[in-house]
C-alpha positions in Angstrom: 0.0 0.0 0.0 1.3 3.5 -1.0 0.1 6.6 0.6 1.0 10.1 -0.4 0.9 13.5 1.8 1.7 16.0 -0.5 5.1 15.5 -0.9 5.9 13.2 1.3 5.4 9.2 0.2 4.7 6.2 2.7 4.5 2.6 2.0 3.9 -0.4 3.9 6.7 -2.5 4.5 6.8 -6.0 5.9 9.9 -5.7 7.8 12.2 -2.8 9.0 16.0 -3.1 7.7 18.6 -3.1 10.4 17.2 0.9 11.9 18.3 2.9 14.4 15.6 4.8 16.8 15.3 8.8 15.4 14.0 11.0 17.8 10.4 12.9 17.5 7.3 12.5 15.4 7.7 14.6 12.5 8.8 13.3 8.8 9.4 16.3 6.8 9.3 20.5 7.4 8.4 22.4 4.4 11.4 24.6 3.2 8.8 27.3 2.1 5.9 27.7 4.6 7.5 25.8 8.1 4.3 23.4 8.1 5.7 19.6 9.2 4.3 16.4 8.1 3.6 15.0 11.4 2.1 12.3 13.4 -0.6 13.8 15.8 0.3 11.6 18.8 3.7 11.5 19.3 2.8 7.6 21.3 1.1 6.3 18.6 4.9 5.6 16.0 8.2 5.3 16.2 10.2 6.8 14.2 13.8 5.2 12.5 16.6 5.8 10.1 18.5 3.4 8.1 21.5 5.9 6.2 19.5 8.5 4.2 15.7 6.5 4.5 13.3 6.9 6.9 11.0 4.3 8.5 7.6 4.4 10.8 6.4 2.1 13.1 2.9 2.7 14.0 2.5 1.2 17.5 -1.1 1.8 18.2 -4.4 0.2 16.1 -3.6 3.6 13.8 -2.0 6.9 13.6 -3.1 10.1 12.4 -0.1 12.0 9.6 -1.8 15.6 9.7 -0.5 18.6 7.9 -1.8 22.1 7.8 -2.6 22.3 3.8 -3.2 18.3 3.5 -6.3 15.7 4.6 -5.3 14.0 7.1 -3.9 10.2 6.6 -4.5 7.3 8.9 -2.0 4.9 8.6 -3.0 1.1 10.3 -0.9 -0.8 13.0 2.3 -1.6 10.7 6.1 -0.5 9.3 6.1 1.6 6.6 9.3 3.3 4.4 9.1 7.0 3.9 10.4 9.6 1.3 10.0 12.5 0.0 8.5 12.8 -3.5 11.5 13.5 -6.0 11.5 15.8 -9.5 13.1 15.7 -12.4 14.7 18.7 -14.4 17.9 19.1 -17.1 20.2 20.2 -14.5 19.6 17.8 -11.4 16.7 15.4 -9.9 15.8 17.2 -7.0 13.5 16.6 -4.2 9.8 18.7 -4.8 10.1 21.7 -1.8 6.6 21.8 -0.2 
């Protein structure tokens, strides 16, 4: 399953990679306008990183991703692999800035 928030792209995984624990609730800040991608209670996930990716584990039967200009996502009890949504031009593929 794939989800998209704006710019930001989750899918469910079956199993995590070898992670570490990454502090907070919050996947991504926009560059532009300061609103975060962010899980609304900070008990529900747990949050890793395995070199540059980013994984989620939702601990609770869901967890709310919530963003000031997006609907709100509810992600089921699982692991999931985040990223942010990429864009390709002549000069470089560059992650889309929110």
């Amino acid at each position: 399953m794939l989800y998209r928030h704006g710019d930001v792209l989750v899918q469910r995984v079956e199993t995590l990679p070898p992670v570490l624990p990454r502090a907070g609730t919050t996947l991504a800040r926009g560059e532009v306008t300061g609103h975060s991608h962010r899980f609304q209670d900070p008990s529900s996930v747990q949050l890793f990183q395995a070199g540059l990716a980013t994984y989620v584990r939702v601990l609770s039967d869901s967890a709310e991703l919530i963003h000031e200009e997006h609907a709100t996502i509810t992600l089921p009890r699982g692991d999931y692999r985040v990223w942010m949504q990429r864009e390709y031009s002549p000069q470089a593929i560059r992650r889309v800035i929110d």
